[in-house]
C-alpha positions, -999 to 999 in steps of 0.1 A, spaced: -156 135 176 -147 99 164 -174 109 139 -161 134 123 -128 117 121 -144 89 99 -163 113 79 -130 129 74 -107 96 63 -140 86 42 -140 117 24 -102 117 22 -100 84 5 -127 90 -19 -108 121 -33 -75 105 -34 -55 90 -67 -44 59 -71 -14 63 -66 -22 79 -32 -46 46 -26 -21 23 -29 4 44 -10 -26 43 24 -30 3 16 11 3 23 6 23 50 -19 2 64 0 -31 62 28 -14 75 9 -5 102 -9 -43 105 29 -60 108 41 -38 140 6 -51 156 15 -83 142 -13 -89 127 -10 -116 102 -49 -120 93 -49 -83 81 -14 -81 67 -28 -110 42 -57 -96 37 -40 -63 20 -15 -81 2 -43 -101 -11 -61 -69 -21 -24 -53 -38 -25 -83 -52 -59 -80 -74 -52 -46 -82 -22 -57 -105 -24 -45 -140 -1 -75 -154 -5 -56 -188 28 -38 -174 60 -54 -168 64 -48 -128 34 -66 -120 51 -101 -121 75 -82 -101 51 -68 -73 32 -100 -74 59 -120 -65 73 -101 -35 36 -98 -20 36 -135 -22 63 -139 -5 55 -115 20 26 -134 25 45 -162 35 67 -139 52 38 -129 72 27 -169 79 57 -172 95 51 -141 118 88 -128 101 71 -92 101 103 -73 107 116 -85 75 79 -78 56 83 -43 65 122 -44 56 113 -51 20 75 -29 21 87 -2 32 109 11 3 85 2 -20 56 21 1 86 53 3 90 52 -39 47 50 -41 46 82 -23 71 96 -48 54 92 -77 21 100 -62 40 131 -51 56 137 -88 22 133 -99 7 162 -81 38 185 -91 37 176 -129 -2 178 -126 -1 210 -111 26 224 -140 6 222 -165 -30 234 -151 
């Protein structure tokens, strides 16, 4: 069964957006700071962090609050990591969202 499950979250990534990829990398630092996990936390800020385009004007934005919720996260201060992830993760999924509806408007 735990096959099928990974073939399942494979194919599902694969066929996602972007949009919908960053909003499953939120998710799963989200997830990473309840378990407290500060290794993997860093690790997928690190990873937010080279997908940046800084050709667009939030980047410098984004890129320095996942630095400091890197540091954030070296101080095992996840609680407030998630305080300021989780709206941003909330807004990703909107547009992702919007995306789809707009897309599927004009097809």
């Amino acid at each position: 069964m735990q096959n099928a499950t990974l073939v399942y979250q494979r194919q599902a990534i694969m066929n996602a957006s972007p949009l919908k990829l960053v909003v499953k990398m939120y998710d799963l630092l989200i997830q990473a700071s309840y378990r407290e996990d500060d290794k993997k936390v860093r690790e997928i800020l690190s990873g937010l962090i080279q997908g940046l385009n800084f050709d667009y004007e939030p980047a410098g934005q984004l890129f320095e609050l996942y630095r400091y919720c890197q540091e954030l996260s070296r101080k095992h201060r996840f609680d407030e990591v998630r305080e300021i992830l989780e709206p941003l993760r909330n807004t990703w999924e909107e547009v992702a969202n919007n995306q789809v509806n707009i897309h599927q408007l004009t097809v």
